[in-house]
C-alpha positions as CSV (number, residue, x, y, z in Angstrom):
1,X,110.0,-4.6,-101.7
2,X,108.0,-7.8,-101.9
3,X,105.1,-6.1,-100.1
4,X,104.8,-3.3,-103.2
5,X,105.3,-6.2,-105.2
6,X,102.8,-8.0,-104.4
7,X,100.1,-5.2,-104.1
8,X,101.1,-4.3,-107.8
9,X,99.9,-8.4,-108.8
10,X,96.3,-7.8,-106.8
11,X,95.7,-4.3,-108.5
12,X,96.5,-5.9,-112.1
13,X,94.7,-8.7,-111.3
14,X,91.5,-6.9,-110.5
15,X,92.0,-5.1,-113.8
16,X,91.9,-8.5,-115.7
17,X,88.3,-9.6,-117.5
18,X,87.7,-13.3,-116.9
19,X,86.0,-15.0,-120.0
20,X,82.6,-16.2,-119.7
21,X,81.2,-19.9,-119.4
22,X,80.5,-19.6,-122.8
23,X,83.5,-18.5,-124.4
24,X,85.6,-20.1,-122.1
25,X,83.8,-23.6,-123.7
26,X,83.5,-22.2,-127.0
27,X,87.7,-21.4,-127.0
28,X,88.2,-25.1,-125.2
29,X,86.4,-26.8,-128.0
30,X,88.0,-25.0,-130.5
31,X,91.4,-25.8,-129.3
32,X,90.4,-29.3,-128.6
33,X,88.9,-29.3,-132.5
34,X,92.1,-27.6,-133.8
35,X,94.6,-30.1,-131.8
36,X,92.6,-33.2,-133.7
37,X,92.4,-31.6,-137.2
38,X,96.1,-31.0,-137.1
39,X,97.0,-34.5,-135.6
40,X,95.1,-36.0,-138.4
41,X,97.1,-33.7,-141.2
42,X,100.4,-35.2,-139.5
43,X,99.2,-38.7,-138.9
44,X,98.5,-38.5,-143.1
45,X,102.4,-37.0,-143.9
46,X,103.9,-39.5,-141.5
47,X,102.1,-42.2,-142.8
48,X,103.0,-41.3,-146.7
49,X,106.1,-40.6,-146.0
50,X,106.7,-43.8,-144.2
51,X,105.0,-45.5,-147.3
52,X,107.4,-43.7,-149.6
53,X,110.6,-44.5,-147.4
54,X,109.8,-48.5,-147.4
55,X,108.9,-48.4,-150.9
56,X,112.3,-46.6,-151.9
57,X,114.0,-48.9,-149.2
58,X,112.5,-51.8,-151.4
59,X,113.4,-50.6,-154.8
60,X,116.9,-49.9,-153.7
61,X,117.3,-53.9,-152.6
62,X,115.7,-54.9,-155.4
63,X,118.2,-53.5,-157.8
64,X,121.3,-54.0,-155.5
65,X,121.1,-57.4,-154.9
């Protein structure tokens, strides 16, 4: 059983088409670019958000007391 098994993962794997140099950079970089752009958009919510909570926070103890 394992031995048909295992000559079915070397046929399919001579069926796969490995990427190039250059795509396989060009995808790297663009995942690289992707995972920085997106960090920034959630560094910017997390930081007005935490702005808004402290200000709230701040109101709220103003008026309580």
């Amino acid at each position: 059983m394992a031995k048909g098994f295992i000559k079915g993962v070397k046929s399919e794997l001579k069926k796969v088409v490995w990427p190039t140099k250059e795509q396989l950079f060009k995808n790297t970089a663009m995942v690289v670019l992707l995972v920085v752009v997106f960090s920034v958009i959630i560094l910017g919510f997390d930081m007005i958000l935490e702005f808004a909570d402290t200000n709230i926070w701040n109101f709220i103890q103003t008026k309580i007391g």
